[in-house]
C-alpha positions as a printed Julia matrix, in Angstrom:
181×3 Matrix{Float64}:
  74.75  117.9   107.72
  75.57  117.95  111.15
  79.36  118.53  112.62
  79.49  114.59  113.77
  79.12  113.3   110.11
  81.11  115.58  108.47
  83.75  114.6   110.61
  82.53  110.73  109.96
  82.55  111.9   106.21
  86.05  112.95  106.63
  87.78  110.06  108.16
  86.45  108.11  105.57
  87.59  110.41  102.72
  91.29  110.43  104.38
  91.33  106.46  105.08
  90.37  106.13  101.25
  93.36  108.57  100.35
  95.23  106.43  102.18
  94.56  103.14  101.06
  95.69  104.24   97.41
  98.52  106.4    98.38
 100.88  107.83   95.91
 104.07  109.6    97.5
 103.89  113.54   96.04
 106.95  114.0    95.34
 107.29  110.43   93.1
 104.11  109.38   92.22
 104.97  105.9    93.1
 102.49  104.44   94.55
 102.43  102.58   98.1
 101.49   99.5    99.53
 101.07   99.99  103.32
  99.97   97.32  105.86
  96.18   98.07  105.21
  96.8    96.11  101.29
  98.6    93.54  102.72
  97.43   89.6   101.92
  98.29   87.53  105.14
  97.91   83.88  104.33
  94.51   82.43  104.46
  96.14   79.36  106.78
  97.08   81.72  109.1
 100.56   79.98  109.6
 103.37   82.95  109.77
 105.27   83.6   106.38
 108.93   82.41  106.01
 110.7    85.4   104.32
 112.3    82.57  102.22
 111.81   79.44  100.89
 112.96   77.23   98.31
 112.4    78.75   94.9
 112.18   82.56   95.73
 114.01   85.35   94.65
 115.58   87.84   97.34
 116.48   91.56   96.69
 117.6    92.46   99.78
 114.43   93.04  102.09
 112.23   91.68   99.64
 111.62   87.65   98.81
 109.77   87.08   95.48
 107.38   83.5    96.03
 108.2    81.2    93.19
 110.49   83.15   90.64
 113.19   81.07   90.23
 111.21   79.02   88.91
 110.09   81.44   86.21
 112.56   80.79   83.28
 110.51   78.6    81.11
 107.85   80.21   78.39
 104.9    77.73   80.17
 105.83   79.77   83.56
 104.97   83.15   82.41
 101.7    82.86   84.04
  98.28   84.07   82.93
  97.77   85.67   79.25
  96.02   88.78   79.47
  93.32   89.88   76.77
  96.12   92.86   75.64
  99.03   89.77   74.85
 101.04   90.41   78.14
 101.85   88.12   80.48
 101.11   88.18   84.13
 103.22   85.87   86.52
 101.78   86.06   90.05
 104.79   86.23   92.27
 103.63   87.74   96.66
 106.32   90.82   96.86
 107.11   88.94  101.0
 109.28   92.33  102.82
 111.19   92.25  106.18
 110.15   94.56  108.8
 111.82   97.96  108.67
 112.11  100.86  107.01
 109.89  101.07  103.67
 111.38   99.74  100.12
 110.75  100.89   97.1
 110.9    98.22   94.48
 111.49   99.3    90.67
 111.96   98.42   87.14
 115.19  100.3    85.55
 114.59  102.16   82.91
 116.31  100.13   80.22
 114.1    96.89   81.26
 110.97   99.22   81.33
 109.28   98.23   77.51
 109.35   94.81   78.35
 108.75   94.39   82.54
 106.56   96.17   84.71
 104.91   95.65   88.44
 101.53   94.48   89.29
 101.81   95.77   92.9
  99.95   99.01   92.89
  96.43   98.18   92.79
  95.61  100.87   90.41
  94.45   98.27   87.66
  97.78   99.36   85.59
 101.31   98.31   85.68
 103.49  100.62   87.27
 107.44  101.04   86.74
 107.47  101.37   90.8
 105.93  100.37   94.13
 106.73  101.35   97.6
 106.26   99.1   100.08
 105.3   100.06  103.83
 105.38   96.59  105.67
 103.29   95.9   108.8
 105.17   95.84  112.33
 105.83   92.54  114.2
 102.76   91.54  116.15
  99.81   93.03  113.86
  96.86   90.76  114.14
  96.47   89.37  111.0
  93.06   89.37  108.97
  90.68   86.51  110.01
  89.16   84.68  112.79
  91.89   84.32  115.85
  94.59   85.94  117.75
  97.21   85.07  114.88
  99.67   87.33  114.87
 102.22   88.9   111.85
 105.7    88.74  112.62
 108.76   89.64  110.95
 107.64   89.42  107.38
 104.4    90.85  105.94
 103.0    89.6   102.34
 101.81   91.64   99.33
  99.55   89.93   96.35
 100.72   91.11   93.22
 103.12   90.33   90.32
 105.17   90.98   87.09
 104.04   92.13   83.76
 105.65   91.07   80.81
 105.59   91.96   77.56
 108.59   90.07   75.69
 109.97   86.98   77.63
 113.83   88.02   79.06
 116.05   88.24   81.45
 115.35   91.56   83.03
 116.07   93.27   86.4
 114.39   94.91   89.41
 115.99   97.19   92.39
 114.98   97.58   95.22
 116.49  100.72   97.33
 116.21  101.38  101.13
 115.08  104.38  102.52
 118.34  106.0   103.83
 119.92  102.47  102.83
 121.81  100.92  100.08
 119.86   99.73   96.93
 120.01   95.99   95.92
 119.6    94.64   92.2
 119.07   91.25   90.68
 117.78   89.81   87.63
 115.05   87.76   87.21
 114.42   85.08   84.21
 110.76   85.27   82.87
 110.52   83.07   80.45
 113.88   83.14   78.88
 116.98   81.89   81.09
 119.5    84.47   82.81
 122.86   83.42   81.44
C-alpha cells in the first residue's frame, strides 16, 4: 500500500473514532455536530416551544406532555419503554446530560448511538452558521438538534442533570408516565 492511502486509510479510521467518541477519562459518550438531526423542513429550531422541558442549555421536544401511561412511547421487545424526545442544546460550551444514580434502575438515555442505553451523554453542539444537511444554503443557528430519547423501565417521576463544562449544573424532573407531584 502506497503512502497516499495509508494516509486516506487513516483519516478514515480517525473520522470513525470520532463519530462514536467516548471521553477517556468518563466513558460517556459524545454527541458532536457530525450526529446531529437538523430538521428535514429546513426551518431553524426554536430552542423552546410549547410542551418542552428545559434543563438549562438543553430543551427536551414534547416531555411535558409525557405523564400519562399511553405517552410512554414505543414498547420495546425487552418490556421497556422508549419515549422519543430531540435532546435541542444552545450554542456554547458542551453539556453533559445524566441520569442520577438513584433514578438509574428505572431511566436511562437513548442519546449515544451505541444501540444501548447509557446513564450519560455529552453533548458537543454545532456553532451558529453550520450549513445544515440537505439541499440549500440553510443555515444552523443558535440551537442544534439531537434524535434520541428516554428509556424507561418502571413509569415515575424521575430526574436528569445536566452540568456545564466549567458551569453550574441544572436538575429537573421529568414525569414519564406517572405525574410529578
Amino acid at each position: 500500500m502506497n503512502k497516499a492511502a495509508l494516509a486516506v486509510c487513516a483519516t478514515l479510521a480517525l473520522a470513525l473514532v470520532a463519530a462514536t467518541a467516548v471521553t477517556a477519562e468518563e466513558g460517556i459518550p459524545v454527541r458532536d455536530c457530525g450526529t446531529r438531526g437538523d430538521p428535514s423542513s429546513g426551518t431553524p429550531m426554536f430552542f423552546v416551544r410549547s410542551g418542552d422541558v428545559v434543563a438549562g442549555p438543553i430543551s427536551f421536544s414534547s416531555l411535558k406532555h409525557a405523564a400519562t401511561r399511553s405517552s410512554l412511547g414505543t414498547r420495546r421487545p425487552d418490556g421497556t419503554g422508549f419515549r422519543k424526545s430531540a435532546a435541542k442544546v444552545l450554542w456554547g460550551r458542551p453539556a453533559t446530560l445524566g441520569v442520577p444514580a438513584e433514578h438509574r434502575s428505572f431511566l436511562s438515555l437513548g442519546f449515544a448511538q451505541t444501540g444501548r442505553p447509557s446513564d450519560a451523554v455529552r453533548f458537543d453542539p454545532c456553532p451558529p452558521g453550520t450549513k445544515m444537511w440537505g439541499p440549500g444554503d440553510r443555515r444552523l443557528r443558535r440551537v442544534t438538534g439531537f434524535p434520541g430519547g428516554f428509556v424507561i423501565r418502571k413509569p415515575g417521576c424521575y430526574a436528569v442533570e445536566v452540568h456545564v463544562d466549567g458551569g453550574r449544573t441544572h436538575r429537573v424532573r421529568i414525569a414519564f408516565g406517572y405525574p410529578c407531584r
